[in-house]
N, C-alpha and C positions, 0 to 999 in steps of 0.2 A: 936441583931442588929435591928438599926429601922430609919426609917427618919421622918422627919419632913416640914408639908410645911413652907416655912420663908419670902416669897414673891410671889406677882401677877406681871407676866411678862405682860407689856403693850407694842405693836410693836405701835410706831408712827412716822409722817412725823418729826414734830418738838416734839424734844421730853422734851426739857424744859418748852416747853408750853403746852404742854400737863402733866406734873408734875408739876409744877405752878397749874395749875386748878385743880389737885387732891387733890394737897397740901390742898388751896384755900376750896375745896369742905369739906375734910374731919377734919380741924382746925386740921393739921399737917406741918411739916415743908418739905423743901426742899434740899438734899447734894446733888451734884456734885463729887463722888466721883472719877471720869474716862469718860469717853464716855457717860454712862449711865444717869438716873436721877434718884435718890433715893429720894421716899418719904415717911415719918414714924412722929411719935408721938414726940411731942415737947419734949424738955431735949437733945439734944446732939446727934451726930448720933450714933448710937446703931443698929451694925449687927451682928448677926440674933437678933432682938428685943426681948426679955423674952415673950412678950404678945401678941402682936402684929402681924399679916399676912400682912406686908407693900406691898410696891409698886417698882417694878422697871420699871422705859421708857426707853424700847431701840430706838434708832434714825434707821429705814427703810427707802429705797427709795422707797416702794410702796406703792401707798396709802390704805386704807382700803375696801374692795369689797364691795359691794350694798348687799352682803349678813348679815341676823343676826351673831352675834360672839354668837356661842355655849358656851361661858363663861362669865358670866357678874356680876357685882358687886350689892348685894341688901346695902341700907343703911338703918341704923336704924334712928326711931326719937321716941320720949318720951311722944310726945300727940297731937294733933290735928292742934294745932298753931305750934308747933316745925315743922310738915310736911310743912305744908303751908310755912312755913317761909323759908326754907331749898332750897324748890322748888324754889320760887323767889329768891333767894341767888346765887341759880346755874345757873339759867338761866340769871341774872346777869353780872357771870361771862363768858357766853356762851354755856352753854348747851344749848339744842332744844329738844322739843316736839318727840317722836319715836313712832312711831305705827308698833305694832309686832303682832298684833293680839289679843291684848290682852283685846277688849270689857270694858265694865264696869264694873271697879276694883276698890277697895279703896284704892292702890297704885299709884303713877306715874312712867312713863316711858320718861327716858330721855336719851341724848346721850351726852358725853360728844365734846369738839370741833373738836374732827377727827370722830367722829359720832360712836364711842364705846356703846353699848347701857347697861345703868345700871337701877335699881328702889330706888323710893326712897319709903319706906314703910310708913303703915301707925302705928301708933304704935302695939307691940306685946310684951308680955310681954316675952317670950321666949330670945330674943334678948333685955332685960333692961341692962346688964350687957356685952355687946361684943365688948364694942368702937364703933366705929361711922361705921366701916362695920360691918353689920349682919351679913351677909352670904357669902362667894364663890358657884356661881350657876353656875351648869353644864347640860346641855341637851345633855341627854343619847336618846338610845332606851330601856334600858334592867337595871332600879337603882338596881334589885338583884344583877346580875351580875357587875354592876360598886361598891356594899357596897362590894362582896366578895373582887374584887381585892385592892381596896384602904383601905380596913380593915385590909387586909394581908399586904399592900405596906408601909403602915404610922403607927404609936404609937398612932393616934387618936383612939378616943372609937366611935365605932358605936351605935348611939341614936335610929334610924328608919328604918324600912325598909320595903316598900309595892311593890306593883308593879306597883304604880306611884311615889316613892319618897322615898330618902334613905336621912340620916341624918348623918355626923360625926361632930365631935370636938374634941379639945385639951384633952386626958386625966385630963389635970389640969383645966379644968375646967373654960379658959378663953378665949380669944379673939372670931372672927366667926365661926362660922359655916361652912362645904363645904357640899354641899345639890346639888344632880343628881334629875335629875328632867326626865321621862318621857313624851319628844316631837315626833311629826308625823315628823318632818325636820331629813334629811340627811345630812351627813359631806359631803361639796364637795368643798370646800379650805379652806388653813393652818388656825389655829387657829391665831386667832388676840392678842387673850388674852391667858393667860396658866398659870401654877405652877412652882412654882422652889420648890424642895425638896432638904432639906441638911443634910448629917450624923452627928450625934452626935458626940462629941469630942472626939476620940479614935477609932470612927469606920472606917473602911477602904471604902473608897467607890467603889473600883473594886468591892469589894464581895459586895457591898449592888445592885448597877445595876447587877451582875449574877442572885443575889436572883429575883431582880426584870423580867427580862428574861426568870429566871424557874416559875414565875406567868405570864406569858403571853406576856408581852412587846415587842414591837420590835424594832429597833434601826432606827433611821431618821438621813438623813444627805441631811442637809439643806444648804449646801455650807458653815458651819460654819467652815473647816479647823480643824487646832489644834488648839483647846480649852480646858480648864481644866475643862468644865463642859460637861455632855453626856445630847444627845437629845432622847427624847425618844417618844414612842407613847402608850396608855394604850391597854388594849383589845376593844375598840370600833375606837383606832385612835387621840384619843385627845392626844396631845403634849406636854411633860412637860420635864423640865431639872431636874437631878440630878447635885446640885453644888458640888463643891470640896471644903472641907475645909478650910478657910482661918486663 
């Protein structure tokens, strides 16, 4: 049994417009499948994507806190001018300038129009091959302890892991990266951004959330009702759904 991450949950006010700019951002397209906003790689909508860690916007009535989101998207670019250009591209479409703390860096820090805050990198050769997101970054306290649980929790392969910075990705060898990153910030409201993880085709997802629970997890209820997907929290609190197969 294993799961796999298959999308980035984004909470926004407008949430076609805030998928629209992702779209926009990442040279993918945009579905409407339901309530939601689904955004993924041109050719056809394709759920769960083979390659790909897409996008889904859910529409919220509240807006986003003044606080940083402990999860935020790095983008890759391929050389000097690709940065530069990428940057005006988005700020174009709306993004804004973020200051996080982050001093002089040869990355940008941006937000996207509900003021989600992502980077846009400057080239790496690590990330030549991951599509247009690099990475899923997560600000932990503790990346050993977040490589043990999400190395036991997912089928990805652990690449790194210090005691400021854990690494995984896809066994196969494709799309981003999700990288816990060791920051001095505390969790002190819901995540803005998160993970959906989905079982594999034949796996049962009751038993994959038990499994997940005897690794630590705790169960959130977020006034979600009955839904066919469970909310869950990791060992440090960060918020992520197990989907239900569709």
């Amino acid at each position: 049994m294993a799961l796999r991450p298959v999308q980035v949950n984004i909470k926004a006010l407008d949430g076609l417009a805030v998928g629209r700019f992702w779209a926009e951002a990442l040279d993918w397209c945009v579905f409407r499948p339901g309530v939601t906003t689904y955004v993924g790689p041109v050719g056809g909508f394709v759920w769960p994507d083979p390659v790909a860690v897409c996008i889904d916007v859910v529409p919220v009535p509240e807006p986003k806190a003044a606080t940083k989101n402990r999860v935020h998207l790095d983008l890759a670019t391929t050389s000097a001018a690709h940065q530069a250009e990428l940057v005006a591209r988005l700020r174009a479409l709306g993004a804004t300038p973020a200051h996080v703390g982050q001093g002089d860096v040869p990355w940008m820090v941006l937000a996207d129009p509900e003021g989600n805050e992502f980077c846009v990198l400057e080239p790496r050769e690590i990330y030549r091959d991951t599509g247009p997101i690099a990475a899923v970054v997560v600000d932990c306290a503790d990346p050993r302890a977040m490589a043990r649980f999400w190395d036991e929790a997912m089928d990805w392969t652990l690449h790194e892991v210090t005691d400021d910075h854990a690494v995984l990705r896809s066994a196969k060898g494709v799309g981003p990266y999700l990288e816990f990153l060791r920051t001095p910030d505390v969790k002190t409201v819901p995540d803005r951004v998160h993970l959906d993880l989905l079982p594999y085709p034949g796996d049962d997802k009751a038993a994959e959330v038990a499994r997940l629970r005897a690794l630590g997890v705790t169960d959130l209820d977020l006034g979600q009702g009955d839904v066919p997907w469970t909310c869950l929290a990791d060992p440090e609190g960060h918020e992520f759904c197990v989907l239900a197969p569709s």
